[in-house]
C-alpha positions in Angstrom: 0.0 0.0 0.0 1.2 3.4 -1.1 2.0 5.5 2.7 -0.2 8.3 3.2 0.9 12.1 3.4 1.4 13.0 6.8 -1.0 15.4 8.4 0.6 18.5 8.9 -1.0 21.5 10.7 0.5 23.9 8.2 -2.4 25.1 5.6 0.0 27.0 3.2 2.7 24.0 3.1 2.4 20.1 2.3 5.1 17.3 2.7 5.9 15.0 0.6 7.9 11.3 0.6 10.9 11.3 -1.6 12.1 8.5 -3.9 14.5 7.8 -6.6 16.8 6.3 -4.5 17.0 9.1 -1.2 15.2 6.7 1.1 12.1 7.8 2.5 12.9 11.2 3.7 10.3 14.2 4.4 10.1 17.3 2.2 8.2 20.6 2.7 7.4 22.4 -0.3 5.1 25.3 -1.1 1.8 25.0 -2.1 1.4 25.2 -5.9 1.1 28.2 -7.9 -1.3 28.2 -11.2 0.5 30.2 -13.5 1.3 30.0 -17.2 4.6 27.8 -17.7 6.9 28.4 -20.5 9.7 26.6 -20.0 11.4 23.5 -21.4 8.9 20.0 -22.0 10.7 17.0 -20.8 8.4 14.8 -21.2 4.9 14.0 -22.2 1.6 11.7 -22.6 -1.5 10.9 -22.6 -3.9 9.4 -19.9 -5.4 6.8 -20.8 -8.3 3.9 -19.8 -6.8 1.2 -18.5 -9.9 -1.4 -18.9 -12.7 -0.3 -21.4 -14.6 -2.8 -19.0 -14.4 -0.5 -16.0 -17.2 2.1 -16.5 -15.8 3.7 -12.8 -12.3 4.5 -13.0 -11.3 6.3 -16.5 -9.0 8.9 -17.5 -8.3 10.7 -20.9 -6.1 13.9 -22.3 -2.5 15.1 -22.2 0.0 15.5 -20.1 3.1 17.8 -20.2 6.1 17.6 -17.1 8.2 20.5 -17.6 11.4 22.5 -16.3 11.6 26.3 -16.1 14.6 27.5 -14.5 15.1 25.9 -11.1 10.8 25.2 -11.0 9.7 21.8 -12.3 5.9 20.8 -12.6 3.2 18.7 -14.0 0.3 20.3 -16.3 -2.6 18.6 -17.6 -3.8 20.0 -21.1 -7.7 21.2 -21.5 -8.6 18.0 -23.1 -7.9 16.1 -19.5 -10.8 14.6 -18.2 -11.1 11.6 -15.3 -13.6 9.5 -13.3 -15.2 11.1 -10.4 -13.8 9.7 -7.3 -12.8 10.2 -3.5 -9.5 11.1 -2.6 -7.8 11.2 -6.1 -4.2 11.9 -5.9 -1.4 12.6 -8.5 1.7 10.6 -8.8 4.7 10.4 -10.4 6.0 6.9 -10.7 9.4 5.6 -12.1 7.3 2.7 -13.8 6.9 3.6 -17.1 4.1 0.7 -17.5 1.4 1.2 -15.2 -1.6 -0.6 -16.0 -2.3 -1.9 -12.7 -2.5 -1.6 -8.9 0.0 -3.7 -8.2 2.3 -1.7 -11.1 1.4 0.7 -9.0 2.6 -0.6 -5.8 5.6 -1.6 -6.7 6.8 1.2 -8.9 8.6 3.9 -7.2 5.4 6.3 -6.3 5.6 10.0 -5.2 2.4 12.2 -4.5 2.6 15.5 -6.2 -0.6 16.8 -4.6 -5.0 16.1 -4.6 -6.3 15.9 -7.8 -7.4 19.8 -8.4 -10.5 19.4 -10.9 -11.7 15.8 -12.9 -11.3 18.1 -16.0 -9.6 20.8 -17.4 -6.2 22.6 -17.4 -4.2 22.4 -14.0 -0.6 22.1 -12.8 1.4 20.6 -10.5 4.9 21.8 -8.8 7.2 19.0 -8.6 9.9 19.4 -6.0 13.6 20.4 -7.6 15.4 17.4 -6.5 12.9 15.2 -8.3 15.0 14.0 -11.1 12.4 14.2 -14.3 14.3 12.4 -16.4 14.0 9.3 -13.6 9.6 9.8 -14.1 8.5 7.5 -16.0 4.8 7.9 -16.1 2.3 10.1 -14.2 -0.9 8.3 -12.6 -4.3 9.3 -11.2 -4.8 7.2 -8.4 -7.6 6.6 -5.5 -5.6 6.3 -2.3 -8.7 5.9 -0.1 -9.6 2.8 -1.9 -6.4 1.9 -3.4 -7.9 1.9 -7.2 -5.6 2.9 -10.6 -7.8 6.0 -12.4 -5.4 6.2 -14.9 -2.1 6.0 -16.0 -0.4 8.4 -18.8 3.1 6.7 -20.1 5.9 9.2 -20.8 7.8 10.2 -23.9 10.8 12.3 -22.7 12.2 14.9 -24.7 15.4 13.1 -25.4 13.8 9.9 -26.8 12.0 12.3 -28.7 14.7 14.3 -30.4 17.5 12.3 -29.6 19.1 14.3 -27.4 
């Protein structure tokens, strides 16, 4: 089971499990902003439905991580759109497969924040020491119930344009 965020009694802050090899250490980071990025893609994808069979748990639209300066974050595109559900967070997960919740589980998870809307453009700051080129895919999952929502695979920028 993925661990869940710590309570913390600060409204303006949230903390955050680190991975990629740190151990599980605490972070702090600010709260995040939702302002226009230009900046460098790294990576992107698409969210996708996992099984056509599951009328529930759905997810659809782009996905864009991206680098400006010394700021890194996740942005969804207008066309995202996902299931209704409780307690929908966003993760970043080295696995670039993800097509289930035990792919889940076992890939290398970190919680970038609550789910802000089931559609529509929003963003997501990713902590600086987060290595994007180590983020394999970024997921939609229910961590109440412990259900996938939906995976979106990554393309980085350097498989792209070969370099």
């Amino acid at each position: 089971m993925v661990p869940a965020l710590p309570n913390r009694p600060s409204v303006t802050r949230r903390t955050i499990l680190t991975w990629l090899g740190l151990g599980l250490a605490m972070v702090t980071i600010d709260s995040a902003s939702a302002t226009t990025a230009t900046g460098m893609d790294v990576a992107h994808g698409r969210f996708i439905h996992v099984d056509p069979s599951d009328t529930l748990h759905w997810g659809r639209g782009s996905v864009i991580v991206r680098r400006e300066g010394n700021r890194q974050s996740v942005e969804f595109g207008d066309d995202f759109a996902v299931a209704a559900g409780p307690d929908l967070v966003v993760y970043l997960v080295e696995r670039a497969e993800v097509r289930s919740a035990e792919d889940f589980l076992t890939g290398g998870a970190l919680a970038i924040g609550p789910l802000k809307a089931t559609t529509g453009r929003q963003r997501y700051e990713v902590p600086d020491d987060v290595p994007l080129e180590a983020v394999g895919s970024v997921v939609i999952w229910c961590r109440s119930v412990g259900v996938l929502f939906s995976p979106a695979r990554l393309a980085h920028r350097s498989a792209r344009t070969g370099g």
